[in-house]
N, C-alpha and C positions, 0 to 999 in steps of 0.2 A: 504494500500500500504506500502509496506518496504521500498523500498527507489524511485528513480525518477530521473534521468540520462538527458540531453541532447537529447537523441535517444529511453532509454531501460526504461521501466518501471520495476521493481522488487516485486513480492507479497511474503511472506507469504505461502508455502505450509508444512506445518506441517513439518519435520525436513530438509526440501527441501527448494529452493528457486524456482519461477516460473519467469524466464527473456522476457520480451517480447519486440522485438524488432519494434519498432512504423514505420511509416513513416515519422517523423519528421527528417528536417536535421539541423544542425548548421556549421556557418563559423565565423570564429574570434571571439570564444567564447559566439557565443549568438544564439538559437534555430529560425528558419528562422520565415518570417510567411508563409510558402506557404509547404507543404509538399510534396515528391516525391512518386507518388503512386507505390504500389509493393515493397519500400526500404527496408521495414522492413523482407519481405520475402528472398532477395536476401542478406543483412546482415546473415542471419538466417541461411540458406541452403548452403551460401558460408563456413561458420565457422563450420559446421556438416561437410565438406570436407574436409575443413583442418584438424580438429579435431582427422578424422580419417586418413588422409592421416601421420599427425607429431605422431600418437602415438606412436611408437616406437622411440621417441625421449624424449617426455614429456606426461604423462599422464593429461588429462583437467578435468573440474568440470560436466561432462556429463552425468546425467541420465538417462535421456531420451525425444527425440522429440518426440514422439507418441504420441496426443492425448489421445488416447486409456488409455495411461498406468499414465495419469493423477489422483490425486487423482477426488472423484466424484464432489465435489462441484466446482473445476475446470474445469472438460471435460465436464460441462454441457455447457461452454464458447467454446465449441469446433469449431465450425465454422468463431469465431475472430482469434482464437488462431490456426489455424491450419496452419503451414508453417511458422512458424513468432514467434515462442518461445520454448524453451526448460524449461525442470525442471533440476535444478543444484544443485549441494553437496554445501552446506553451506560451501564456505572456509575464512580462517583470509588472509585477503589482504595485498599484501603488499605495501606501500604508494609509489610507486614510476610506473613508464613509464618505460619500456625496449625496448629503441629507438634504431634498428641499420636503418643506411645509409651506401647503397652501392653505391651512385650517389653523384656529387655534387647539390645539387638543394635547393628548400625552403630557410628557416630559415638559413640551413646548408651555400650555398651558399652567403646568407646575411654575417656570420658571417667573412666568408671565407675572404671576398672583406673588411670586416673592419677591420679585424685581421690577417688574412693569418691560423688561426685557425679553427676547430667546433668542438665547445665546449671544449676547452681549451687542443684540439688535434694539433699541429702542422703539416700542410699539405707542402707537395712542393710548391714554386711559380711556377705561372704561371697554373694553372687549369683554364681549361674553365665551364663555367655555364653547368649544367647536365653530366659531366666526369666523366667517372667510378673512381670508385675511386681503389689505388693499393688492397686493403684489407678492407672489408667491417669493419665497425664503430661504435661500443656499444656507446652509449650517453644518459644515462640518464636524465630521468624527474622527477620532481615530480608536485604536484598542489600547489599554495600557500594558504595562512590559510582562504580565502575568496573564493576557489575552481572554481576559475573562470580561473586563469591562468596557464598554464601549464610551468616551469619554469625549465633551462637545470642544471645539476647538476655537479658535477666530478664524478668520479667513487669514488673516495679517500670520498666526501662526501654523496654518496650510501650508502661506507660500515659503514659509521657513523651513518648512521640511522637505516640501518636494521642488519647490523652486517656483517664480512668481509667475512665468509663463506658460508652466505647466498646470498653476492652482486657476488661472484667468479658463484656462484652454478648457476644464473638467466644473467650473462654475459655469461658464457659457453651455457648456453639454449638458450638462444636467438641467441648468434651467427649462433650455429647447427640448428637451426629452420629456420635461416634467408636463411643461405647458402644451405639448401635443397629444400626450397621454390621459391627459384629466381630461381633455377637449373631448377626445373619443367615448375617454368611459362615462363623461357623463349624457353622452348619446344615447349610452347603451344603459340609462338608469341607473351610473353609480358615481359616486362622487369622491375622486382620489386625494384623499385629508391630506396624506404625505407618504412619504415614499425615499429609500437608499438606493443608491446607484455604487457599482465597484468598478472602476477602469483598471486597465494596467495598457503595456505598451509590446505591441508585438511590431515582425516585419511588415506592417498595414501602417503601423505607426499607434496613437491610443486607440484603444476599445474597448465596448461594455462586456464585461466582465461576470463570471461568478452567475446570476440571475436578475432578471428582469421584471418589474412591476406585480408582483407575485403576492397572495394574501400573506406572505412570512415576513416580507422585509416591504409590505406597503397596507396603508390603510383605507379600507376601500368602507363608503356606507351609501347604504338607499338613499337617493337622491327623492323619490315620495312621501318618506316620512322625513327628512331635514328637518331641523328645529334647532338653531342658537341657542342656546343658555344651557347646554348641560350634555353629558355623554349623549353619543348616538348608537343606534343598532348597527354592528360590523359583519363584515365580514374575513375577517383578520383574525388573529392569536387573543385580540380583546377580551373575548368571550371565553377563553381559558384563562388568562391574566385575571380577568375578575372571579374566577371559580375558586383560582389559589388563594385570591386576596379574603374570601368568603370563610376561606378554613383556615385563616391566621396561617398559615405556612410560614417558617421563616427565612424561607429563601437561601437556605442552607441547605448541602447536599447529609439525605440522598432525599432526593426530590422525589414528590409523592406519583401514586397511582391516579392516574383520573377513572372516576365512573364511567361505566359502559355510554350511560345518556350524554354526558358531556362528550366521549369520543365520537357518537354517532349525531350530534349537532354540529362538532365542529368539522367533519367529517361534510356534512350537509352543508354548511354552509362553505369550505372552501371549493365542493363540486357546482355550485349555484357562483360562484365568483366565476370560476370557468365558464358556465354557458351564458350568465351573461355577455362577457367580455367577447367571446368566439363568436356564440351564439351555435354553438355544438354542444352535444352532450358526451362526458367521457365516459366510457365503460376501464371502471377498475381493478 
């Protein structure tokens, strides 16, 4: 194995890498015990849409989902592997989150109510919880040195790490990525609160990375029931995030079992993110 993710397993295919996305889910930084069945398909097949839908925006690390077009000592795995991994161009990553919010909500909203900031963005008073916001919101992450926490950045300390024309180049992409994405999903009846981008840098030059606009790493809600002033109904990890929060968990490993009804909700609701978005239904 190459390396080992949270969600994505990584192998190994001679100048390729092979990503396969598990059924494993994680909430507050620790991999659950109970896994969502089909996840890893509906990760997989969501990010092949984006993929192709943002190309003419940013080029990705895509070679190919085909089993078929696997090398042999991998397509012999073809019946694991099918629907639930792609083969990717090796790229150099670049150590950082490309976090835009176009919502007030999460984290965001925390920061909001204790500072009137996110992320050391100065907002109007008076925003209510989930509020669009005037102008959607670049905010960087990175991980810290023990890779467990994901920690907000400034921009000004972005381009210090990877350098000012490369932080300019993955603010510009991400914006244009963000703002054609919400445009669509909310055609399709969803409304994209916010959402992470990962680039790295292959022979293409940068590209998107890792996955794409996905219920794990974006926050998608019904654009018919919308309402300002207070949480919304998701279709994201929310709906687990509040299950934990419900049983005092304390966020220390080893991270709890979820109930059969919560895996078969979030289960439902990550396959209804699919067919909106598609307008396909996936068999798991």
């Amino acid at each position: 194995m190459y390396a080992r993710g949270k969600v994505r397993d990584l192998y190994a295919a001679g100048e390729f890498l092979l990503m396969v996305a598990t059924d494993r889910i994680s909430a507050f930084d620790h991999v659950l015990g109970s896994g969502i069945p089909g996840k890893g398909k509906v990760l997989t097949q969501l990010s092949l849409f984006w993929f192709d839908f943002l190309a003419d925006i940013v080029p990705n690390h895509l070679i190919s989902a085909n089993v078929d077009d696997y090398p042999p000592d991998i397509a012999a795995h073809a019946d694991e592997l099918r629907g639930r991994s792609m083969l990717v161009a090796k790229a150099q990553m670049f150590p950082v989150e490309c976090v835009v919010r176009g919502y007030l909500s999460g984290s965001g909203w925390k920061d909001y109510l204790a500072t009137g900031k996110v992320c050391g963005i100065t907002l109007p008073a008076g925003l209510r919880e989930s509020e669009k916001l005037l102008e959607p919101l670049f905010t960087p992450a990175t991980k810290s040195m023990d890779g467990e926490h994901d920690v907000n950045i400034s921009f000004d300390e972005m381009a210090s790490r990877i350098g000012h024309q490369s932080a300019e180049t993955l603010r510009r992409l991400s914006l244009a990525i963000y703002i054609k994405a919400a445009d669509y999903a909310e055609s399709r009846g969803l409304l994209l609160a916010d959402t992470k981008f990962e680039f790295g840098r292959t022979a293409k030059g940068i590209v998107l990375a890792d996955e794409a606009l996905t219920p794990d790493s974006s926050r998608y809600w019904p654009r018919a029931s919308f309402q300002p002033g207070g949480p919304q109904a998701s279709f994201d990890k929310q709906f687990v995030r509040d299950y934990l929060e419900s049983i005092h968990w304390n966020k220390k490993a080893p991270a709890p079992t979820l109930p059969e009804d919560v895996v078969q909700r979030t289960q439902d609701k990550y396959l209804e993110a699919y067919r909106l978005l598609t307008g396909m239904t996936l068999q798991t």
